[in-house]
mmJSON file of the N, C-alpha and C atoms, coordinates in Angstrom:
{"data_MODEL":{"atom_site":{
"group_PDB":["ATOM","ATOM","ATOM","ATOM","ATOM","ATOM","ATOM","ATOM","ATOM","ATOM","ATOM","ATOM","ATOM","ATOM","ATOM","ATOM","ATOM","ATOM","ATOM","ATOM","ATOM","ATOM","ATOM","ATOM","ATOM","ATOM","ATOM","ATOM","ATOM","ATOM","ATOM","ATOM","ATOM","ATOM","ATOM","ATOM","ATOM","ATOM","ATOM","ATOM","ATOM","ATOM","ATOM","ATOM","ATOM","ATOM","ATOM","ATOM","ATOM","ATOM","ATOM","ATOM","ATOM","ATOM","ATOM","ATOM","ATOM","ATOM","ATOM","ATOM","ATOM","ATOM","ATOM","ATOM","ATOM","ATOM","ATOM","ATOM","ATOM","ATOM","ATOM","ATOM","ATOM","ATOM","ATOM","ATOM","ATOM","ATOM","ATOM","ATOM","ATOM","ATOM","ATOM","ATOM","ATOM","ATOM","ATOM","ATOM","ATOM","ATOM","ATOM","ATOM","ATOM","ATOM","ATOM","ATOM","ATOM","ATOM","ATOM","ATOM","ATOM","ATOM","ATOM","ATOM","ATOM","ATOM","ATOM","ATOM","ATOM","ATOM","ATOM","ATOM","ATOM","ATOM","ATOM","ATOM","ATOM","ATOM","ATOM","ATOM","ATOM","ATOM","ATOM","ATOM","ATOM","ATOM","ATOM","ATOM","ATOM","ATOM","ATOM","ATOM","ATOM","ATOM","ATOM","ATOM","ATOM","ATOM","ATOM","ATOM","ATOM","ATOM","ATOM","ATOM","ATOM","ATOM","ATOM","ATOM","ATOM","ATOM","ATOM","ATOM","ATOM","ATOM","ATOM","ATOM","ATOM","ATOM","ATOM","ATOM","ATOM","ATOM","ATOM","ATOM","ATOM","ATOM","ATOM","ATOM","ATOM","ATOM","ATOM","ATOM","ATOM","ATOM","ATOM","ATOM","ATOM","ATOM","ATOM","ATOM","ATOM","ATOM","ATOM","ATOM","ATOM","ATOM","ATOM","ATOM","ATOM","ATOM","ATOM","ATOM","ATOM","ATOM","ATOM","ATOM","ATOM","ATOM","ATOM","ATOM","ATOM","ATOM","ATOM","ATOM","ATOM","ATOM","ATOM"],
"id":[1,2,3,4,5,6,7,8,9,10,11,12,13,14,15,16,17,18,19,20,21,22,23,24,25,26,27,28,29,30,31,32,33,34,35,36,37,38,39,40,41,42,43,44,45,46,47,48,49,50,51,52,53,54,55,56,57,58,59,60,61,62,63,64,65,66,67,68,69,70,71,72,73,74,75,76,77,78,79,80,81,82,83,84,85,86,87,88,89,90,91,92,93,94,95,96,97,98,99,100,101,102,103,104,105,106,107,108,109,110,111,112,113,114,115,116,117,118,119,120,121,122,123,124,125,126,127,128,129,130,131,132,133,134,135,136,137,138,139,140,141,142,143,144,145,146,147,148,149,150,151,152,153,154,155,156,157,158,159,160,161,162,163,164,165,166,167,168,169,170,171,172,173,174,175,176,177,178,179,180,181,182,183,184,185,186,187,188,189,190,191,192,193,194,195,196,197,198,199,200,201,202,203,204,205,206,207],
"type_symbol":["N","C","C","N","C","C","N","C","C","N","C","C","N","C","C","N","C","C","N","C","C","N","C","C","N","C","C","N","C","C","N","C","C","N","C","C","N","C","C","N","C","C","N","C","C","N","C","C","N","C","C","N","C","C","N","C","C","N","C","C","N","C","C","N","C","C","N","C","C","N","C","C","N","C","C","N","C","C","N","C","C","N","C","C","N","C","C","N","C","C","N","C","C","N","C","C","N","C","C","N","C","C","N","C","C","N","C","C","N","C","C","N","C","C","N","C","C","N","C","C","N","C","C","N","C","C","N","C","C","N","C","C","N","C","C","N","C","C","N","C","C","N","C","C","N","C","C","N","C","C","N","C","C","N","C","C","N","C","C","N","C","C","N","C","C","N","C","C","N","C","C","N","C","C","N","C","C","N","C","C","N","C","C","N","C","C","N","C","C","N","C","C","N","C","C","N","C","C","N","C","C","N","C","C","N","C","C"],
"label_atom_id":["N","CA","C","N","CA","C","N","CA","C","N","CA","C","N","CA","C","N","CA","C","N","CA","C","N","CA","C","N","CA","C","N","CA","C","N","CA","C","N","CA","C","N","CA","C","N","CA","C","N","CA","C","N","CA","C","N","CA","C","N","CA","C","N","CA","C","N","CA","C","N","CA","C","N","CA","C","N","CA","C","N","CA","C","N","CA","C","N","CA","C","N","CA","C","N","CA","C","N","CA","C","N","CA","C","N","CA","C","N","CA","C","N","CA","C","N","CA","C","N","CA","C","N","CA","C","N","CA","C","N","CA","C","N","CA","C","N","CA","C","N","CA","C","N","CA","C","N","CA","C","N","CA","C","N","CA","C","N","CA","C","N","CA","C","N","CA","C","N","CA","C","N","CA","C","N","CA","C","N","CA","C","N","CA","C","N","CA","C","N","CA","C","N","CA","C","N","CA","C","N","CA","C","N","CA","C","N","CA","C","N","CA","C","N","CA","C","N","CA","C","N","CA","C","N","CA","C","N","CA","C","N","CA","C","N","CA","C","N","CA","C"],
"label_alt_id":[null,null,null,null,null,null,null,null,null,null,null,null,null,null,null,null,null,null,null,null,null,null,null,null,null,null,null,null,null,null,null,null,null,null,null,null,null,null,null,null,null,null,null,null,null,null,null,null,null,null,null,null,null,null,null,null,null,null,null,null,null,null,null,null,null,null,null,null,null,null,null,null,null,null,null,null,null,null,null,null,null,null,null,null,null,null,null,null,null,null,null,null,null,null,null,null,null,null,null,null,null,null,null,null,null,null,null,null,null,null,null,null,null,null,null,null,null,null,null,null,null,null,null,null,null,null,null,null,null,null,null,null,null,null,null,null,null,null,null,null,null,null,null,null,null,null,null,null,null,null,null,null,null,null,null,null,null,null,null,null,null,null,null,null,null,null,null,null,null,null,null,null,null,null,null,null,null,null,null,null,null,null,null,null,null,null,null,null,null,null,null,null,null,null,null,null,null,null,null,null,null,null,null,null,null,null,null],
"label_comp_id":["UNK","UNK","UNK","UNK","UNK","UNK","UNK","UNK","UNK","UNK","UNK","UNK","UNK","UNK","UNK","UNK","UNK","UNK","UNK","UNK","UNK","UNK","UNK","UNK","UNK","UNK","UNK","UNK","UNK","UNK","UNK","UNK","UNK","UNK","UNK","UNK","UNK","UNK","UNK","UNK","UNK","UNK","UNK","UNK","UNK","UNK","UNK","UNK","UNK","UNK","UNK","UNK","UNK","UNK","UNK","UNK","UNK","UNK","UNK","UNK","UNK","UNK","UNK","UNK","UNK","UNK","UNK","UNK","UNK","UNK","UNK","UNK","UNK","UNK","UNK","UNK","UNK","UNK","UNK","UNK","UNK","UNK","UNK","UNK","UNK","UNK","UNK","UNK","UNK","UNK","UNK","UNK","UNK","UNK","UNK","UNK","UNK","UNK","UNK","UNK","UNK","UNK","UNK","UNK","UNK","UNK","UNK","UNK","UNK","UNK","UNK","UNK","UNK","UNK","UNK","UNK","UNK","UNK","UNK","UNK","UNK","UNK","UNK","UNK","UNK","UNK","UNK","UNK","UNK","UNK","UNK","UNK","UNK","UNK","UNK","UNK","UNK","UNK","UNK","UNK","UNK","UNK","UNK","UNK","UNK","UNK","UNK","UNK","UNK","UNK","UNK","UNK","UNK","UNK","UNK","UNK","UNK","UNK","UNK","UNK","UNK","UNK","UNK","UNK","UNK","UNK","UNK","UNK","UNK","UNK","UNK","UNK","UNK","UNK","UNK","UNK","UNK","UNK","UNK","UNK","UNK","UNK","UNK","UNK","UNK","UNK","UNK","UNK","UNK","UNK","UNK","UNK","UNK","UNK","UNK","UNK","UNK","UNK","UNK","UNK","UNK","UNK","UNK","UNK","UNK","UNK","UNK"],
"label_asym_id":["A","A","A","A","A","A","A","A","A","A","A","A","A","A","A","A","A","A","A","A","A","A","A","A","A","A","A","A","A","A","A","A","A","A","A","A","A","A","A","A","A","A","A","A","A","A","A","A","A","A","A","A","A","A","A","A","A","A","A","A","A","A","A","A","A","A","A","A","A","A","A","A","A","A","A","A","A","A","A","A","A","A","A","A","A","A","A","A","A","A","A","A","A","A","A","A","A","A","A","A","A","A","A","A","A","A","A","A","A","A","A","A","A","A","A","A","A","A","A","A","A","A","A","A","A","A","A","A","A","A","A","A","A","A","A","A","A","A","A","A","A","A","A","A","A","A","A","A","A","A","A","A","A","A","A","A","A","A","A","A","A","A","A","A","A","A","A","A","A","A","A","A","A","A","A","A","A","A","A","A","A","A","A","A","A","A","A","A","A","A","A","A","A","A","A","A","A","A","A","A","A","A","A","A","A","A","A"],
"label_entity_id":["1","1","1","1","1","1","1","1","1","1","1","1","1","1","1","1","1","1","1","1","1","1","1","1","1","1","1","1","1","1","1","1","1","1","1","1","1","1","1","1","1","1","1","1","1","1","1","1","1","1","1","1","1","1","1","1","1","1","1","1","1","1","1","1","1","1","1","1","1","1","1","1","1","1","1","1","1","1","1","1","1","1","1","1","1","1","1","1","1","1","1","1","1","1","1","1","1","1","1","1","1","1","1","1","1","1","1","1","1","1","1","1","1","1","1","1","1","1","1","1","1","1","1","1","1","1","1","1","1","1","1","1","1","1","1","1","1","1","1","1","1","1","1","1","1","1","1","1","1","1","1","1","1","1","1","1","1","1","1","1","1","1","1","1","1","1","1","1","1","1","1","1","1","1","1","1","1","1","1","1","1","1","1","1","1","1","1","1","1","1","1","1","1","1","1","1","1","1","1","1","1","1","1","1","1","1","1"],
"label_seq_id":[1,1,1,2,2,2,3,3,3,4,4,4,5,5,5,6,6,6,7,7,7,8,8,8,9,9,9,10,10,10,11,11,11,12,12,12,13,13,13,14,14,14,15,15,15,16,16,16,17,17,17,18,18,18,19,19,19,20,20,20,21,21,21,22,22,22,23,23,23,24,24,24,25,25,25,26,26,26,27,27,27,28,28,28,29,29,29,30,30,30,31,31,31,32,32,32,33,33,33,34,34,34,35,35,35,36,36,36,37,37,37,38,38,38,39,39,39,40,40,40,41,41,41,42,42,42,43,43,43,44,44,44,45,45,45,46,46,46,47,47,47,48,48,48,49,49,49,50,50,50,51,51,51,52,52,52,53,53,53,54,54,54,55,55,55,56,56,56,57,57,57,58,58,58,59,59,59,60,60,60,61,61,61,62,62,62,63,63,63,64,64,64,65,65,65,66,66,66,67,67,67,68,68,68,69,69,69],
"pdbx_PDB_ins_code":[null,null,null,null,null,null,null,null,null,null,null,null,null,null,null,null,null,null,null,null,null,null,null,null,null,null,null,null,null,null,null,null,null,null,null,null,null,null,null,null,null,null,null,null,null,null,null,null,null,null,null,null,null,null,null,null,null,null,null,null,null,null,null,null,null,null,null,null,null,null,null,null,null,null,null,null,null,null,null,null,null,null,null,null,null,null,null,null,null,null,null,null,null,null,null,null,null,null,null,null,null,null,null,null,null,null,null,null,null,null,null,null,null,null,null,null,null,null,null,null,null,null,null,null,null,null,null,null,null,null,null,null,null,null,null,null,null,null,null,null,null,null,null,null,null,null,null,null,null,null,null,null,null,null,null,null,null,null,null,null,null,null,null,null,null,null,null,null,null,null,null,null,null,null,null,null,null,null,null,null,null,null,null,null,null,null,null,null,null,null,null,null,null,null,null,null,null,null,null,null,null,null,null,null,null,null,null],
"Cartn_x":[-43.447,-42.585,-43.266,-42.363,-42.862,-42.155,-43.201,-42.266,-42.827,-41.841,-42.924,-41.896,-42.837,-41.881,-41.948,-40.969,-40.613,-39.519,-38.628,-37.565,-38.378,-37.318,-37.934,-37.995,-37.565,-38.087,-39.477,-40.088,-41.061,-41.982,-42.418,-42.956,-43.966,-44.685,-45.365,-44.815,-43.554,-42.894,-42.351,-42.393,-41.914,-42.925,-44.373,-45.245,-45.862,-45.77,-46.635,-44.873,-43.887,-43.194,-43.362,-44.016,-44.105,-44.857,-46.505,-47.426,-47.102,-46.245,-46.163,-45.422,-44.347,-43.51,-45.141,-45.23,-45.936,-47.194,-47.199,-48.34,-47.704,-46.118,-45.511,-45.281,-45.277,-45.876,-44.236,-43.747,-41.965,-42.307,-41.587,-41.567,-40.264,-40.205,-39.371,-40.119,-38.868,-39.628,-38.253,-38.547,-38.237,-38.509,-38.048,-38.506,-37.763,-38.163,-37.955,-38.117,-37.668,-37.525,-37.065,-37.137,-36.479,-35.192,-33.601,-32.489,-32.099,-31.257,-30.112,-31.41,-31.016,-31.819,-32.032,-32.856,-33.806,-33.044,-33.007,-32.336,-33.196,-32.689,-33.65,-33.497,-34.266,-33.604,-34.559,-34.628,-35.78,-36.389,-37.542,-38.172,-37.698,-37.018,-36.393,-35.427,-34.544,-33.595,-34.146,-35.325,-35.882,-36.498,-36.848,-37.265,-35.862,-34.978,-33.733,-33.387,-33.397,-32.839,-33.832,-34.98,-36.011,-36.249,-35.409,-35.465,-35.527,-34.787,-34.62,-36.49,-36.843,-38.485,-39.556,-39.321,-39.742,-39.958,-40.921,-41.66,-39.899,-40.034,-38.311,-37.439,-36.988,-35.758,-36.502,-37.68,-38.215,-38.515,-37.923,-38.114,-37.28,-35.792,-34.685,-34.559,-35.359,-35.763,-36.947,-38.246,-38.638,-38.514,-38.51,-37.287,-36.671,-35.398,-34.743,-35.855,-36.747,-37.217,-38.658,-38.907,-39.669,-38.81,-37.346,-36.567,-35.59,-35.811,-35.417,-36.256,-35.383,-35.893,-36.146],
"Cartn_y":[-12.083,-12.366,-11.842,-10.602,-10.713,-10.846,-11.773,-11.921,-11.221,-11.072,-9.855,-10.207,-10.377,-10.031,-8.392,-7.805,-6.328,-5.853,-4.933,-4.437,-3.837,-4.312,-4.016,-2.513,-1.324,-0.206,0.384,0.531,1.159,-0.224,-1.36,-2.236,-2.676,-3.866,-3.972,-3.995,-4.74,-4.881,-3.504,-2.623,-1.137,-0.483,-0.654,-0.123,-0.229,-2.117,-2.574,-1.976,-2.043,-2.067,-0.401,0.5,2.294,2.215,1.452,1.656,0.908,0.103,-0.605,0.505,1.04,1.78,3.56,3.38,4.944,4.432,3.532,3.041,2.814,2.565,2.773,1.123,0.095,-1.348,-1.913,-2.728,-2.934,-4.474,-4.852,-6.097,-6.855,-7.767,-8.228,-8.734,-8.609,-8.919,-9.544,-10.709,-10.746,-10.402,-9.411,-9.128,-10.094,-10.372,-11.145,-10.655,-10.224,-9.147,-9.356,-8.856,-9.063,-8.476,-9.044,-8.327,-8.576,-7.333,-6.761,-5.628,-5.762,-4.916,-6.461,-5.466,-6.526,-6.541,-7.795,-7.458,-8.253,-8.514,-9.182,-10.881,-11.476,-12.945,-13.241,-14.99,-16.19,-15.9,-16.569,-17.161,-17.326,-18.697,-19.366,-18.738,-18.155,-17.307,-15.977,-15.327,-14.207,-15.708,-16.37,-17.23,-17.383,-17.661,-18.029,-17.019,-15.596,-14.447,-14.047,-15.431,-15.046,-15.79,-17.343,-18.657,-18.085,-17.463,-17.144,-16.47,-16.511,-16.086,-16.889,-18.464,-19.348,-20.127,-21.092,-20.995,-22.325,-22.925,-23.959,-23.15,-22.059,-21.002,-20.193,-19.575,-18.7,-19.555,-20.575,-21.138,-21.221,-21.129,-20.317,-19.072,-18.094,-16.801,-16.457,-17.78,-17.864,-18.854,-19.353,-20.189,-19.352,-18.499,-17.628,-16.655,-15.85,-15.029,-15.897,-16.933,-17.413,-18.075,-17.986,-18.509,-16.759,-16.216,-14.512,-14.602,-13.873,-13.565,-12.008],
"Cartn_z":[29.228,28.106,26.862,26.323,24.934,23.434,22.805,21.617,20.568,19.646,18.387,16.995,16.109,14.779,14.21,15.39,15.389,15.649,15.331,16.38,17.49,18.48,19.388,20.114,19.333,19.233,18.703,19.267,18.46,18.151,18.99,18.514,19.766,19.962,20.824,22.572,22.314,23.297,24.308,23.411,23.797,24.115,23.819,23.999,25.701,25.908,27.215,28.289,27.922,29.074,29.133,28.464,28.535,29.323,28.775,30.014,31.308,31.252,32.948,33.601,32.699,33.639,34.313,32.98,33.368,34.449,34.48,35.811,37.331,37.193,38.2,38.686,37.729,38.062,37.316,38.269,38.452,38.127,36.992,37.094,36.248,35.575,34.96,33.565,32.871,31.055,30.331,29.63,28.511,27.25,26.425,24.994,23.788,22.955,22.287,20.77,19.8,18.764,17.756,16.616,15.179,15.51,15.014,15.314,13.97,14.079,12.084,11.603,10.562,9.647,8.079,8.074,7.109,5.85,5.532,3.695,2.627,1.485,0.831,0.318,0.005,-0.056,-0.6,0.056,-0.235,1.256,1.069,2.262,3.299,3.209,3.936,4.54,4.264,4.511,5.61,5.192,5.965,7.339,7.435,8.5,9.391,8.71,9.517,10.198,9.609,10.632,11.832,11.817,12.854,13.835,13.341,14.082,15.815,16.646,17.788,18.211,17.32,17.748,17.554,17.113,17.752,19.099,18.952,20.318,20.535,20.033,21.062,21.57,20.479,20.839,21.56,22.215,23.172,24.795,24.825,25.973,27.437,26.531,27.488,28.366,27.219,28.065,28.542,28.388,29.291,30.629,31.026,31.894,32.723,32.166,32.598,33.785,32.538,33.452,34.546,34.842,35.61,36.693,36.624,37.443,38.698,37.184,38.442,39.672,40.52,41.431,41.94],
"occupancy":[1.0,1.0,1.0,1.0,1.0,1.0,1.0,1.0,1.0,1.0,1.0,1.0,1.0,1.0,1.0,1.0,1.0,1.0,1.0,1.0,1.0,1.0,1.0,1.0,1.0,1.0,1.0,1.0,1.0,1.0,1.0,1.0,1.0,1.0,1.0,1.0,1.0,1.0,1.0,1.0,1.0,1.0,1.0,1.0,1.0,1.0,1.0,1.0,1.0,1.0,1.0,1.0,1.0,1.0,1.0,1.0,1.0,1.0,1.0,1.0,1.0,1.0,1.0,1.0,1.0,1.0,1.0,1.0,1.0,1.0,1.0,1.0,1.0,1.0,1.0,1.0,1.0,1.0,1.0,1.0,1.0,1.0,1.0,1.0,1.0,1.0,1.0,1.0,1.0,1.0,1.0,1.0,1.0,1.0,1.0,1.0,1.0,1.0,1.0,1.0,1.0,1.0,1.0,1.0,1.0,1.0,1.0,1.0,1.0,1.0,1.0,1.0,1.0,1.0,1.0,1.0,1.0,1.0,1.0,1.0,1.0,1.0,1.0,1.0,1.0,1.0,1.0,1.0,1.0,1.0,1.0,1.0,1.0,1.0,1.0,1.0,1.0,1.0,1.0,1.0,1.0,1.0,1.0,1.0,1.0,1.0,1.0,1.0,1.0,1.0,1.0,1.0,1.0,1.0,1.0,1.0,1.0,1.0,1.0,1.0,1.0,1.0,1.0,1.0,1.0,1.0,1.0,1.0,1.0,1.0,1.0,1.0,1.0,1.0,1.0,1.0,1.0,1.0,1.0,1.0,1.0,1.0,1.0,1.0,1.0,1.0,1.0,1.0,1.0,1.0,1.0,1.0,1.0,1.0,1.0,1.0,1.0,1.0,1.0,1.0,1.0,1.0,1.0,1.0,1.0,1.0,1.0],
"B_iso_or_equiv":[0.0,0.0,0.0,0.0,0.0,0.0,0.0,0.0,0.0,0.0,0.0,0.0,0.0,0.0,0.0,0.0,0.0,0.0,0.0,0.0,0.0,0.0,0.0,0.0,0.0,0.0,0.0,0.0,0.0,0.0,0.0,0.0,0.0,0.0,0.0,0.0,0.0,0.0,0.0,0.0,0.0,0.0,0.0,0.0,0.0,0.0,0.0,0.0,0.0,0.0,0.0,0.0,0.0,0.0,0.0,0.0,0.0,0.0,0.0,0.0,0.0,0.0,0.0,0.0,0.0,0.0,0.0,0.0,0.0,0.0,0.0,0.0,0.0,0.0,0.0,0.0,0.0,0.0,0.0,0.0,0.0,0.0,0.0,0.0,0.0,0.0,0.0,0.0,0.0,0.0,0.0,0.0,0.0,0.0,0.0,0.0,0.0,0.0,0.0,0.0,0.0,0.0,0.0,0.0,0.0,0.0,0.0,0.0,0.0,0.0,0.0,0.0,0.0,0.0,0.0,0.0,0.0,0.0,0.0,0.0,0.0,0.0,0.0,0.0,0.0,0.0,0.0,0.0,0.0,0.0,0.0,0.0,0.0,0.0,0.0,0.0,0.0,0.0,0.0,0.0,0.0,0.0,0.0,0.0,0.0,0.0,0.0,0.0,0.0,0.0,0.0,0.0,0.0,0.0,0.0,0.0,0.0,0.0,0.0,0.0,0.0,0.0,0.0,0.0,0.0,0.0,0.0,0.0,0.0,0.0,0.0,0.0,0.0,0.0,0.0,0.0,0.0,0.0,0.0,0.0,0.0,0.0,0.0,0.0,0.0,0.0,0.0,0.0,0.0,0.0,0.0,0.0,0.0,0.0,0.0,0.0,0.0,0.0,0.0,0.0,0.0,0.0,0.0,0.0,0.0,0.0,0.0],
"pdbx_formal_charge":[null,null,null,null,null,null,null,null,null,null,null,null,null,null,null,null,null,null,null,null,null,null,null,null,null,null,null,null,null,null,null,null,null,null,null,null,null,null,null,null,null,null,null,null,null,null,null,null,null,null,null,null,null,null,null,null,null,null,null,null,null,null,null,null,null,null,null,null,null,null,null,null,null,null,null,null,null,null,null,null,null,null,null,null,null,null,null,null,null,null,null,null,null,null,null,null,null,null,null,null,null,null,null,null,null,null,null,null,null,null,null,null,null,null,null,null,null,null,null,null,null,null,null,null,null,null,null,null,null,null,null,null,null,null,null,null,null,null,null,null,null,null,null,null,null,null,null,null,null,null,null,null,null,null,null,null,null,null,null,null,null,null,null,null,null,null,null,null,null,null,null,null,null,null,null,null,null,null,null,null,null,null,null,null,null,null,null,null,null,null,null,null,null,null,null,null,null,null,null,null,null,null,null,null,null,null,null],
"auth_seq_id":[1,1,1,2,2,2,3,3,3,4,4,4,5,5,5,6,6,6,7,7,7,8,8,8,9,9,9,10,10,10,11,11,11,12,12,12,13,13,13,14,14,14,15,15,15,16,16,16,17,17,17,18,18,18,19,19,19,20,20,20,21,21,21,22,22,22,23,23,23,24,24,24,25,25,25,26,26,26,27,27,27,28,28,28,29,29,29,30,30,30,31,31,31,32,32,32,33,33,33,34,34,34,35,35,35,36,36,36,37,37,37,38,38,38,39,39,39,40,40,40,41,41,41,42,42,42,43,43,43,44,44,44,45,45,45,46,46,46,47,47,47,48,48,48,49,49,49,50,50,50,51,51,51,52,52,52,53,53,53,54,54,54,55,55,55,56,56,56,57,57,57,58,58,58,59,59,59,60,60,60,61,61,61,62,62,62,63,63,63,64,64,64,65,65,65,66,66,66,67,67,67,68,68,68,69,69,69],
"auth_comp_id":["UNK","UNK","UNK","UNK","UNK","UNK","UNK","UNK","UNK","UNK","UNK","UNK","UNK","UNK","UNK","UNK","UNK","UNK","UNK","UNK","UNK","UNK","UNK","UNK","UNK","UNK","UNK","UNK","UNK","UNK","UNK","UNK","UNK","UNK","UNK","UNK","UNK","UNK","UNK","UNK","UNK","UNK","UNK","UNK","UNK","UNK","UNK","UNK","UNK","UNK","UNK","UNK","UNK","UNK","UNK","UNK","UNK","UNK","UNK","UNK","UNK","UNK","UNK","UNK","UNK","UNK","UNK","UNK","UNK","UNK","UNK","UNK","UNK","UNK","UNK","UNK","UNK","UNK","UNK","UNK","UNK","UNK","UNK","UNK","UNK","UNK","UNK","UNK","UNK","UNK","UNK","UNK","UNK","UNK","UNK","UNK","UNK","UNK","UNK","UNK","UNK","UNK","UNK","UNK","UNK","UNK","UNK","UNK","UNK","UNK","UNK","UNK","UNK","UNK","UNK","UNK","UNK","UNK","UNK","UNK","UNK","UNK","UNK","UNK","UNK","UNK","UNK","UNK","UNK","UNK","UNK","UNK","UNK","UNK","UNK","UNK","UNK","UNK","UNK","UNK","UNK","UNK","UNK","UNK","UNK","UNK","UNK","UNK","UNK","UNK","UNK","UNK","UNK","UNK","UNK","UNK","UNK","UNK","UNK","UNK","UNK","UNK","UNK","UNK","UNK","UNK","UNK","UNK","UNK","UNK","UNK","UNK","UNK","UNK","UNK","UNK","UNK","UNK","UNK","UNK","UNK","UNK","UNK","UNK","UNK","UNK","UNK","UNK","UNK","UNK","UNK","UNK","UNK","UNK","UNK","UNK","UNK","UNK","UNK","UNK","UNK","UNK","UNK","UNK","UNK","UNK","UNK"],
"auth_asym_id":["A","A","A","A","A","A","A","A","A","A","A","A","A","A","A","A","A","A","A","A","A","A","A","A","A","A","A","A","A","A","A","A","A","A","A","A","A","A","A","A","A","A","A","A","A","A","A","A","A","A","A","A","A","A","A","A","A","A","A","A","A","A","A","A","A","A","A","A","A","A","A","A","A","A","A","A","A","A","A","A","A","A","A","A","A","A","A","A","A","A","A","A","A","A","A","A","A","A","A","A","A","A","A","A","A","A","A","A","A","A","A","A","A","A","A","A","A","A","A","A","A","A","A","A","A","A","A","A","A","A","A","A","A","A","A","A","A","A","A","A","A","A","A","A","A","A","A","A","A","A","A","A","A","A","A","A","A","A","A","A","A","A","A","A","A","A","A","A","A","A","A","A","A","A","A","A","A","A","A","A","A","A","A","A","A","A","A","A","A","A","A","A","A","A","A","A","A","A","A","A","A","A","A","A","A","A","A"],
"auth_atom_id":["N","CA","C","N","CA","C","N","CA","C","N","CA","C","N","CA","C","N","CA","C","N","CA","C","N","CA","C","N","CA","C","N","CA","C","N","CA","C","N","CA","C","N","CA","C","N","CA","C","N","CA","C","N","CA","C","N","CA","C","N","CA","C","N","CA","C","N","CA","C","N","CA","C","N","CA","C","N","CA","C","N","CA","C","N","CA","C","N","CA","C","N","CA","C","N","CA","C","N","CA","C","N","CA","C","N","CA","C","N","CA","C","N","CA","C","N","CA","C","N","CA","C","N","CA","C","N","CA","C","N","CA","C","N","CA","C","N","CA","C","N","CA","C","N","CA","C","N","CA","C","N","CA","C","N","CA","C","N","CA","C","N","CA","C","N","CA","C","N","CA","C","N","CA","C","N","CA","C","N","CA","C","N","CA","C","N","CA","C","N","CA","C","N","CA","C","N","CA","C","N","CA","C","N","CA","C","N","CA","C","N","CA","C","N","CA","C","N","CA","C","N","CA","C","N","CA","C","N","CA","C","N","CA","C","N","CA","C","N","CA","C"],
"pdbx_PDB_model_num":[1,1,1,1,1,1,1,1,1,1,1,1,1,1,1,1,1,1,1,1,1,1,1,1,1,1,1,1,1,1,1,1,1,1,1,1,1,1,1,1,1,1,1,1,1,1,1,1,1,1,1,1,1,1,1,1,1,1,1,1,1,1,1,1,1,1,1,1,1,1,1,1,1,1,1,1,1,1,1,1,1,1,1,1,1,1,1,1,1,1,1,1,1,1,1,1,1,1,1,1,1,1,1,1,1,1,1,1,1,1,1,1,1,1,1,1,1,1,1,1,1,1,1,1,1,1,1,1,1,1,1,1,1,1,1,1,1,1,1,1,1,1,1,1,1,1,1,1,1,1,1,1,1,1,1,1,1,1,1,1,1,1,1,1,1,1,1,1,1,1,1,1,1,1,1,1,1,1,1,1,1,1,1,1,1,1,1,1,1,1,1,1,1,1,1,1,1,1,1,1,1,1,1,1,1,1,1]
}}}
């Protein structure tokens, strides 16, 4: 499972699933990522468009993927 405050292009998450693939090593992943495009605000507000990348809201998709088969 990875989580990142990144899109998930071009970010850490894109990086480890390049080398798993280019190693030939098959597995399953949740990525977990900054989504929209960024705008400008308060604080609070830039936290909210991130809430889903907290550890409560990251527990579903992990779950999920420890339950694939």
């Amino acid at each position: 499972m990875i989580v990142e405050d990144h899109y998930p292009e071009g970010g850490l998450g894109a990086a480890v699933m390049e080398a798993l693939a280019a190693d030939g090593v098959a597995t399953k992943i949740a990525h977990l990522a900054v989504k929209g495009l960024p705008t400008s605000g308060k604080p609070e507000e830039a936290a909210e468009r991130r809430r889903h990348l907290r550890p409560a809201q990251s527990w579903p998709a992990a779950t999920k993927l420890l339950q694939a088969k």
